[in-house]
C-alpha positions in Angstrom: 89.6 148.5 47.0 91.0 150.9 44.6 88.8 153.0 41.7 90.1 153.7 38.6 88.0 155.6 36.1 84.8 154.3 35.8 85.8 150.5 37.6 86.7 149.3 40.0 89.3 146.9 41.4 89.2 144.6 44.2 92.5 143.8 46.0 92.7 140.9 48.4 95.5 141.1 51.3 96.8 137.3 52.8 97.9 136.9 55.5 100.2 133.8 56.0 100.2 132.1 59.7 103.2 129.4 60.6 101.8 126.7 62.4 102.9 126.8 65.9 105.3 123.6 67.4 103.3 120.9 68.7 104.5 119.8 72.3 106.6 116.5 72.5 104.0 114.7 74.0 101.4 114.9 71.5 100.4 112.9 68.6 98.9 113.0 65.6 96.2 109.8 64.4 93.8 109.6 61.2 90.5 108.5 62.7 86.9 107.9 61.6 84.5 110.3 63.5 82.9 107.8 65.2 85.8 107.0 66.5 87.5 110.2 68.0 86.5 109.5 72.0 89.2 107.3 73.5 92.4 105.4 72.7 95.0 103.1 73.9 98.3 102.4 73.0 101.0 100.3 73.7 104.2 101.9 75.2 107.3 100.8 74.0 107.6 98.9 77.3 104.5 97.1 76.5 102.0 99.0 78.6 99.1 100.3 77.9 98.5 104.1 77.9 95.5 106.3 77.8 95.0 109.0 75.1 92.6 111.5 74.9 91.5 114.3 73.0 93.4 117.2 73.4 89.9 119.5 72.8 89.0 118.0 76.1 92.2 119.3 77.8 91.2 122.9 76.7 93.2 123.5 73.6 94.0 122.1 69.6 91.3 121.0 67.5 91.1 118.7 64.3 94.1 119.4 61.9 91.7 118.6 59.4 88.5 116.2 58.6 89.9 112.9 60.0 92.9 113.8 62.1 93.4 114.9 65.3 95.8 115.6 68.0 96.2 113.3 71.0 97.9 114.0 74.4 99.3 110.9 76.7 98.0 110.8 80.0 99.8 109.2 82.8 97.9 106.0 84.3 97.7 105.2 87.8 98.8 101.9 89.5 96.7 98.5 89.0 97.3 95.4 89.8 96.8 92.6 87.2 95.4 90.0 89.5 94.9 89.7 93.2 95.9 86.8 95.8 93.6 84.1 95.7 92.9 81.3 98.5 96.1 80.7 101.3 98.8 78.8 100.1 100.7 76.1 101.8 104.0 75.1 101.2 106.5 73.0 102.6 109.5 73.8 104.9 112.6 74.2 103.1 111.1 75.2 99.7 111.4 78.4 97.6 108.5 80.2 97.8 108.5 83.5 95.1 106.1 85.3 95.7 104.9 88.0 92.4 103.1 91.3 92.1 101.7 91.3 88.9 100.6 95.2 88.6 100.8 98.0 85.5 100.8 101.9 84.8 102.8 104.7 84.0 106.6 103.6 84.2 108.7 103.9 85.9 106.6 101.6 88.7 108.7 101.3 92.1 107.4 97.5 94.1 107.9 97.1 98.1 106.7 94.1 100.6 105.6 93.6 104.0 105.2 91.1 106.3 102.7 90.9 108.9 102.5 94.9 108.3 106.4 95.2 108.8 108.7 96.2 106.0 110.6 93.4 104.4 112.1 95.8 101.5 112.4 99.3 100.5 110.8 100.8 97.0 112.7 99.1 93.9 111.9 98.3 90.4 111.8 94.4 91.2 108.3 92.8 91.5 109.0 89.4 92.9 109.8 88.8 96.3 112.1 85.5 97.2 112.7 83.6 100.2 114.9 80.7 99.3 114.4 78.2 102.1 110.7 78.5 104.2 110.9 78.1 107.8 107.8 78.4 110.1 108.9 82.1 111.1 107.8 83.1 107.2 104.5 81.9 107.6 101.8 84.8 107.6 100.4 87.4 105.4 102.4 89.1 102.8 101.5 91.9 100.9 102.9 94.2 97.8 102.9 98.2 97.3 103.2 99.7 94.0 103.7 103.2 93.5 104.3 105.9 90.5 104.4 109.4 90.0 100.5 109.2 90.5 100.5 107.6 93.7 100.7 104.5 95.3 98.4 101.3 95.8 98.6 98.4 98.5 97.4 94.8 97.7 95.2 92.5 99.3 96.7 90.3 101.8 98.4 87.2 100.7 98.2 84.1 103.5 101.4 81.7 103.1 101.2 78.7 105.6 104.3 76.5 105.9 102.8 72.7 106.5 105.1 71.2 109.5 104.3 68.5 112.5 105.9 69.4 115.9 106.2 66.3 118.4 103.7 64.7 120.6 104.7 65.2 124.8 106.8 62.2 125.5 104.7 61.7 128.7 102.5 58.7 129.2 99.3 59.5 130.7 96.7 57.5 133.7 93.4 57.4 133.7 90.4 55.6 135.9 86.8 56.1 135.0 84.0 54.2 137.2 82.4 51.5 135.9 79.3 52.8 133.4 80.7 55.8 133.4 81.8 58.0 130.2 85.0 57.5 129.8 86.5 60.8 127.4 90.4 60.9 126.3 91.7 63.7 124.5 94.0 64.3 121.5 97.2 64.6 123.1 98.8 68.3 122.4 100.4 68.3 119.1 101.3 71.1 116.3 100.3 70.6 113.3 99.9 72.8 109.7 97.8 72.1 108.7 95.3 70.1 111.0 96.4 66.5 111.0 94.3 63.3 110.2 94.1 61.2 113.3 93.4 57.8 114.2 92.3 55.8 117.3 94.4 52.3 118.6 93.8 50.5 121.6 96.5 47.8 122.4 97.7 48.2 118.8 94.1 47.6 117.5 92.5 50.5 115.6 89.4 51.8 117.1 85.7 51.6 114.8 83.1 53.9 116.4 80.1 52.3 117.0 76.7 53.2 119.1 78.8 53.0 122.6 82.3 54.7 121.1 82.5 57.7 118.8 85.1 60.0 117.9 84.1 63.9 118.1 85.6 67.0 115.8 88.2 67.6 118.1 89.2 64.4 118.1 88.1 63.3 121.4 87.5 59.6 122.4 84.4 59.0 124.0 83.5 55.8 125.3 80.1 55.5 127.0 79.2 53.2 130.3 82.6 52.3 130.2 83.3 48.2 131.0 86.1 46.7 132.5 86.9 45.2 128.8 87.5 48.7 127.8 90.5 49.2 130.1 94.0 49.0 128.0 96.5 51.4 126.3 95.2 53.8 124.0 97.3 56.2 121.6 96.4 58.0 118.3 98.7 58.2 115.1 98.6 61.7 113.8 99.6 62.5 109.6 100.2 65.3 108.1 98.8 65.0 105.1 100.5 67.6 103.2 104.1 66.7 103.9 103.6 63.7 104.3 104.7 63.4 108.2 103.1 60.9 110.7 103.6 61.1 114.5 102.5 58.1 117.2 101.2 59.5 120.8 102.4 58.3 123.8 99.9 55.7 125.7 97.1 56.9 127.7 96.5 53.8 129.9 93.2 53.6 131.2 91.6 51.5 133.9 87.7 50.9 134.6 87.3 50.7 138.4 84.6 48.4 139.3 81.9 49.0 141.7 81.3 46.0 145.2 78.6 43.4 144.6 76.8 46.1 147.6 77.1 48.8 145.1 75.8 47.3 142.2 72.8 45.7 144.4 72.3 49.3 145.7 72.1 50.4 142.2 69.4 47.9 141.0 67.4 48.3 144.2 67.0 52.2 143.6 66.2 51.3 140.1 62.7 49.3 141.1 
């Protein structure tokens, strides 16, 4: 302030302050006030990407009434979708197998199988076998990693649907006369679990009150009769390629008791 006879003046000094840079990685968006919490944005690579406040990160603040300055913040791994019920394919297919997962780029994939390494850390997602054998059966499972870290799937079950070959070995059995008279599946593999049916003498089998077929495919014939001796074989199919097997013969013979024996018997049952 400077006097000058009787008045005074009043000088004003201004000082001008440049704006300082803003970093690379920051950004500038008009937005309402409601609206200055959170963003997301879509990389050029199609991805989203976080934004946030750059008040919250300790420094800025609004350019003006309805701007303000954003900073991108790098995203962890996360998988888009996660293996669902096991899947069965055929022998001899291509089976490609896909880990559908996003973040911060660049994201590096790797695979395992049965907890052993089946590739190293690339930038490719799928995984391809060209031809399934049996061997490639079992739980698969994808890695993804970025700068942020790294996250491991859940397991993915592949089961390869095949039919081995029944034993070619026919099989002798004698059961006593009113006895139970139980025959077994004959050994077979089998992905999955194959249908089977009952023959006898090239006649298929119908359970009834005396005969009955059990989960594990047993036969069971109770207080076997001499008319139930004969060949009996199952026909195994495989329902999902399609596959159908015949078992060798289990011949079976009902031994009958002496007219002494079965007098006996009815004596000790008055």
């Amino acid at each position: 302030m400077k006097v000058s006879g009787t008045r005074s003046s009043i000088f004003h000094r201004r000082q001008i302050i440049k704006p300082t840079a803003r970093p690379p990685s920051t950004r500038e968006a008009s937005l309402e006030p409601q609206d200055m919490a959170l963003l997301q944005s879509i990389s050029a690579s199609g991805f989203p990407m976080e934004m946030t406040p750059v008040e919250a990160h300790g420094h800025g603040s609004l350019l003006d009434q309805q701007k303000v300055v954003f900073i991108l913040d790098d995203v962890v791994p996360y998988f888009k979708t996660e293996p669902g019920l096991p899947q069965i394919h055929l022998e001899g297919n291509r089976l490609v197998l896909t880990c559908l997962a996003e973040g911060s780029w660049p994201l590096e994939f790797k695979w395992t199988h049965n907890d052993s390494e089946l590739t190293t850390y690339t930038s490719e997602y799928k995984y391809v076998i060209p031809s399934l054998q049996r061997l490639d059966a079992g739980f698969y499972r994808c890695i993804v990693r970025n700068r942020m870290g790294a996250l491991l799937q859940r397991r993915s079950e592949v089961q390869v649907a095949y039919m081995g070959d029944f034993t070619d070995a026919d099989e002798r059995r004698v059961v006593s006369e009113g006895r139970a008279a139980v025959l077994s599946l004959p050994p077979i593999s089998s992905c999955p679990r194959p249908q089977v049916t009952w023959f006898r003498d090239g006649h298929k089998i119908i359970p009834s009150s005396r005969i009955a077929i059990t989960l594990e495919n047993q036969l069971v014939i109770l207080a076997a009769a001499a008319s139930d001796a004969g060949a009996y074989y199952v026909q195994a199919v495989n329902e999902r390629n399609g596959e159908n097997k015949t078992s060798p013969p289990v011949h079976l013979s009902i031994a009958t008791r002496e007219p002494q024996q079965r007098e006996n018997r009815n004596v000790s049952k008055r």
